[in-house]
C-alpha positions as CSV (number, residue, x, y, z in Angstrom):
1,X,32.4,-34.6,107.4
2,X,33.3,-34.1,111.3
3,X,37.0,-32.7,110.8
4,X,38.3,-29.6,109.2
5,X,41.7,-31.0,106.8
6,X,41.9,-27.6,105.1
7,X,45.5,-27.3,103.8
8,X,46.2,-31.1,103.9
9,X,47.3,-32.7,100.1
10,X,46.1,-36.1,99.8
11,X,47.7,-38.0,97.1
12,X,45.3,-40.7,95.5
13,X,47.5,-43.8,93.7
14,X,45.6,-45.1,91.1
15,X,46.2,-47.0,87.7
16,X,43.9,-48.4,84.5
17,X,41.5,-50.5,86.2
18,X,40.6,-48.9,89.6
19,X,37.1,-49.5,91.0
20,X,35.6,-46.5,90.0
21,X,33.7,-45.2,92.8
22,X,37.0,-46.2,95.5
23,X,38.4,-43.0,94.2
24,X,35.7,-40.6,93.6
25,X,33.7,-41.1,97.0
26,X,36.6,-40.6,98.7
27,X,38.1,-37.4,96.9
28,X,34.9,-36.2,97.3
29,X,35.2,-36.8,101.1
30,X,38.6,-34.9,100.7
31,X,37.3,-31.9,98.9
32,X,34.1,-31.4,100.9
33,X,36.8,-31.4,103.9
34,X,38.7,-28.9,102.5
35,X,41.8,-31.3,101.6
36,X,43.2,-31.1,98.1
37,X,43.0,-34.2,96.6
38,X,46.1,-35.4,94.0
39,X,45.6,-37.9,90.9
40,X,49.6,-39.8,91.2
41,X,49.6,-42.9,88.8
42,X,53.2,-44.8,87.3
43,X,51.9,-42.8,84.1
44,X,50.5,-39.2,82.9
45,X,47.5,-38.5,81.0
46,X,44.3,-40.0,81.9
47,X,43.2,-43.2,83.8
48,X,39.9,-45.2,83.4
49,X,37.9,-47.2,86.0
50,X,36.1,-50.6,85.8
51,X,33.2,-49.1,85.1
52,X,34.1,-46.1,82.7
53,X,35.0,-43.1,85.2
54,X,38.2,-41.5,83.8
55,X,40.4,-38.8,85.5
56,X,43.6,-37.0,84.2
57,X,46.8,-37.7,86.1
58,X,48.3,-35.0,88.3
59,X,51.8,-36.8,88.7
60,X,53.4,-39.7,88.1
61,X,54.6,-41.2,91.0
62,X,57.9,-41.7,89.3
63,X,57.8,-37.7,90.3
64,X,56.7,-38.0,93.9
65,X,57.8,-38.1,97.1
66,X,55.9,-38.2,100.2
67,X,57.1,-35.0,101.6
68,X,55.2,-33.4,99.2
69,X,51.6,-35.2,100.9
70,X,49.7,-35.6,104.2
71,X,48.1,-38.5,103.7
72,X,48.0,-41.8,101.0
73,X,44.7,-43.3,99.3
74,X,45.2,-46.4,97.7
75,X,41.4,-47.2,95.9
76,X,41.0,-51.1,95.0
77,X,40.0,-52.8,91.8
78,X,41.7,-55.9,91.0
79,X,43.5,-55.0,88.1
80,X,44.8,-51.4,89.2
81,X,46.1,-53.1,92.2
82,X,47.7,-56.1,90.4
83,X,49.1,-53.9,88.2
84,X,50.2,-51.4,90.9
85,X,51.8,-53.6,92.8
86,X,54.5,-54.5,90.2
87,X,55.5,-50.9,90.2
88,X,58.4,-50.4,91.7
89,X,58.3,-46.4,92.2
90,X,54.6,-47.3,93.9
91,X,55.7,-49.5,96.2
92,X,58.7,-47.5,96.9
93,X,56.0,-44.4,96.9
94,X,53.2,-46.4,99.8
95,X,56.1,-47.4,101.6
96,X,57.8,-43.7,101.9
97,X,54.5,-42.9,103.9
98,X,54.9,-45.1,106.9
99,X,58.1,-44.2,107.1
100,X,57.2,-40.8,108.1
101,X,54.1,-42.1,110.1
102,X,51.7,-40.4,107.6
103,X,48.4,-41.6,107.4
104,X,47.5,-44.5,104.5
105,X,43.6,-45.4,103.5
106,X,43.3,-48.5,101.6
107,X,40.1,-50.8,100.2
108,X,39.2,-53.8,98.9
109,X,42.3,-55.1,96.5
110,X,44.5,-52.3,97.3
111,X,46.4,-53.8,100.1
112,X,48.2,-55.8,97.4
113,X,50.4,-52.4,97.1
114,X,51.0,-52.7,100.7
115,X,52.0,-56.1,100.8
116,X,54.8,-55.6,97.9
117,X,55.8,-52.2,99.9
118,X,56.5,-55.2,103.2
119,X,55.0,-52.5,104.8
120,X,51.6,-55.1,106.6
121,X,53.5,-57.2,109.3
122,X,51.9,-57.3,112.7
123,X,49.2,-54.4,111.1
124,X,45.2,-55.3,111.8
125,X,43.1,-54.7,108.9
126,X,40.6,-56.0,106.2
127,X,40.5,-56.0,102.7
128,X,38.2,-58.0,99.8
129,X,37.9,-61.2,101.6
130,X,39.8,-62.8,98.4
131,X,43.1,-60.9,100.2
132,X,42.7,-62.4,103.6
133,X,45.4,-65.4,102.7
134,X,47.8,-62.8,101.0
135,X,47.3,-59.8,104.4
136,X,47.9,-63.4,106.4
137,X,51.3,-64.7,105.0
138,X,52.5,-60.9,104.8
139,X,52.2,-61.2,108.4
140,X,49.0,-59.3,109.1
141,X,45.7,-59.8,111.5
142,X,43.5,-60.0,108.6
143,X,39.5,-59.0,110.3
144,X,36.0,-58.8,108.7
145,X,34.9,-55.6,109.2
146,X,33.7,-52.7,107.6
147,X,36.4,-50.5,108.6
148,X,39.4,-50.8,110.0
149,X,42.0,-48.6,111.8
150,X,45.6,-49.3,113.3
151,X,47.6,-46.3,114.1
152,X,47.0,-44.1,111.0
153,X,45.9,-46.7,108.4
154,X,42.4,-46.9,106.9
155,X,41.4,-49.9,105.2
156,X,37.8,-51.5,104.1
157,X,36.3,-54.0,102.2
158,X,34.2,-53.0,99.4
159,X,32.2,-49.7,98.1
160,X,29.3,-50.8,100.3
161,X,32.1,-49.6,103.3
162,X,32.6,-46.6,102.0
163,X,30.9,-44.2,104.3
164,X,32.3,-45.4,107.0
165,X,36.1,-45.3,105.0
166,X,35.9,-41.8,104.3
167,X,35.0,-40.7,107.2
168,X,37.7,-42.5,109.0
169,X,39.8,-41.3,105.9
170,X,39.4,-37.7,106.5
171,X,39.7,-38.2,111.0
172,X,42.9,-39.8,110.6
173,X,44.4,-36.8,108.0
174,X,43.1,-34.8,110.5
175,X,44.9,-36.0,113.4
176,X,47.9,-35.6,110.7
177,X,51.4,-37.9,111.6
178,X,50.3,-41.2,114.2
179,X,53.1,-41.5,116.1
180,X,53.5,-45.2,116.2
181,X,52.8,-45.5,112.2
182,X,55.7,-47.9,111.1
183,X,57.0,-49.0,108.1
């Protein structure tokens, strides 16, 4: 990875349901930085992916705040993010960190948590193709690309993006708080 995020806490929101490798190629690209990667899900104990990766929880979001982070991951899967984005204290959670113009990575279905937060009007991005009606009618540019960046958020299509995601993941916690992030 090009930039040093030593010191930086990078909370990963995830449910039952995640697309396995959205999270672990991306706290891998944390860790090999020298970030600290955190597990926050709306429940404690252990989570399991699509295709069988489970992790423990760190927190529940419930017990969060964004003060306490540097940066928000939001890994897709369609049922983690359907299911995330009726959670209340997770859309409260995403929404906390454009507030304080802290950097947000999202892929493929996860924007669906961004959309609840109302947090995607007048933002450029891309998601899963599937989401480009939803990003739309929430008010944002929706583009096909492999990665996306508008003032401090990440987002990408699919796992076959996600070189290029981390590595714009870990450039924009380096840079730390984007001025013109908004919420």
């Amino acid at each position: 990875m090009p930039r040093d995020i030593t010191g930086k806490t990078v909370a990963f929101i995830v449910t039952d349901g995640f697309e396995d490798s959205e999270l672990t190629k991306p706290w891998e690209a944390v860790q090999s930085a020298g970030g600290r990667p955190v597990l926050v899900a709306p429940k404690t104990g252990e989570v399991k992916g699509e295709k069988g990766h489970t992790q423990m929880v760190d927190r529940a979001v419930a017990d969060c705040v964004p003060d306490e982070f540097d940066a928000l991951v939001i890994p897709g899967g369609v049922v983690n993010a359907d299911h995330l984005r009726m959670e209340t204290d997770a859309a409260d959670f995403a929404r906390g960190f454009f507030e304080q113009r802290k950097p947000v990575a999202v892929i493929c279905h996860g924007p669906w948590l961004l959309i609840e937060a109302g947090v995607v009007d007048g933002r450029r991005m891309t998601s899963y193709p599937s989401l480009r009606t939803d990003l739309m009618n929430a008010g944002a540019t929706w583009v096909d690309e492999e990665v996306v960046v508008d003032q401090g958020l990440v987002s990408s299509r699919t796992p076959d993006d996600l070189p290029a995601f981390c590595a714009k993941l870990v450039e924009e916690v380096a840079e730390g708080v984007h001025a013109r992030q908004h919420a």
